[in-house]
C-alpha positions in Angstrom: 141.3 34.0 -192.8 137.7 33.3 -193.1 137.8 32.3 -196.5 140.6 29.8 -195.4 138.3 28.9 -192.7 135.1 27.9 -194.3 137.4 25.8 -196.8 138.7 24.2 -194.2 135.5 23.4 -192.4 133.8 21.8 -195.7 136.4 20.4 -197.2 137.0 18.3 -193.8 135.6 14.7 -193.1 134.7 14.2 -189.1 134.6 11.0 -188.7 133.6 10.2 -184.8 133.9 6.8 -183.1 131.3 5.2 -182.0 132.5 4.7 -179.0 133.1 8.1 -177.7 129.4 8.5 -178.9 128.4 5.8 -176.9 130.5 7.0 -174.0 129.1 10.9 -174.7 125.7 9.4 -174.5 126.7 7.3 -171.3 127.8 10.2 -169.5 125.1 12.9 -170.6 122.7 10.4 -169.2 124.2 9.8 -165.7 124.9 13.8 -164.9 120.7 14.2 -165.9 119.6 11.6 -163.9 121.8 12.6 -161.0 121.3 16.3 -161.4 124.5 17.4 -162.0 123.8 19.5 -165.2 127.0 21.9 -164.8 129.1 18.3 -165.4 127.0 17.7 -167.9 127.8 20.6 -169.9 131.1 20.1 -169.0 131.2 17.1 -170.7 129.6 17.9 -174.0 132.3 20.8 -173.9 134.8 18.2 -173.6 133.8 16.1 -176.1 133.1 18.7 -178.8 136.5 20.0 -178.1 138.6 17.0 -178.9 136.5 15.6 -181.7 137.1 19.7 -183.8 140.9 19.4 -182.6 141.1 17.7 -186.3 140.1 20.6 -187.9 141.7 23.2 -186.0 145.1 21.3 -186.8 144.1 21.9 -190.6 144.2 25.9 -190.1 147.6 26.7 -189.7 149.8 27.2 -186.7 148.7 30.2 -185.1 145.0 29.2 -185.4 145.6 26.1 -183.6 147.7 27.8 -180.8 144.7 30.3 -180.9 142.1 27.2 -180.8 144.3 25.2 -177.9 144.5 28.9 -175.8 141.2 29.2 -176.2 140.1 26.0 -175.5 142.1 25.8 -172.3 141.0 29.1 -170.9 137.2 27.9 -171.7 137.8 24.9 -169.8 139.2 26.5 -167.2 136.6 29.3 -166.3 133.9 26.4 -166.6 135.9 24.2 -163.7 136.3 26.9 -161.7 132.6 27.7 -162.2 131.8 24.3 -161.5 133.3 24.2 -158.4 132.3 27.6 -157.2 128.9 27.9 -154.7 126.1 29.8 -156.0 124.0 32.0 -153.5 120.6 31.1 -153.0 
C-alpha cells in the first residue's frame, strides 16, 4: 500500500488554478485581518482538501472512501470546534 502510495504521489501532476489561489489568498487574508484565525484554518483545510481529491481518486477505491471518510470527519470536528466557546 505504501509503495502504491508514493508512486502515486510522484507520478501525479497537481496542476492548481489560479484562481482558487487567488481566492485562497483572498480569504486567508480577510480571516487575519479580522481575527478570525479558526476560519482561517478552516479554509486552508478546505482548500488543501479538494485540490489532493485528484490524487486520492488515483489510489483505488477503498483509499478514496478512506480519504472522503476521513476528510468529512476532519471537517466535521473542526466546525464543531469552530463553533464551540472556549473558557477564558
Amino acid at each position: 500500500m505504501l509503495k502504491e502510495l508514493t508512486h502515486v504521489i510522484s507520478s501525479s501532476q497537481l496542476s492548481l488554478p489560479a484562481f482558487e489561489l487567488v481566492l485562497l489568498m483572498a480569504l486567508l487574508i480577510l480571516a487575519l485581518l479580522f481575527r478570525y484565525a479558526r476560519a482561517g484554518i478552516l479554509i486552508a483545510y478546505l482548500f488543501t482538501f479538494r485540490w489532493a481529491l485528484p490524487i486520492a481518486t488515483g489510489l483505488g477505491k477503498e483509499a478514496y472512501f478512506g480519504y472522503l471518510f476521513m476528510g468529512t470527519a476532519v471537517g466535521v470536528l473542526a466546525i464543531v470546534g469552530l463553533f464551540s466557546q472556549t473558557k477564558a
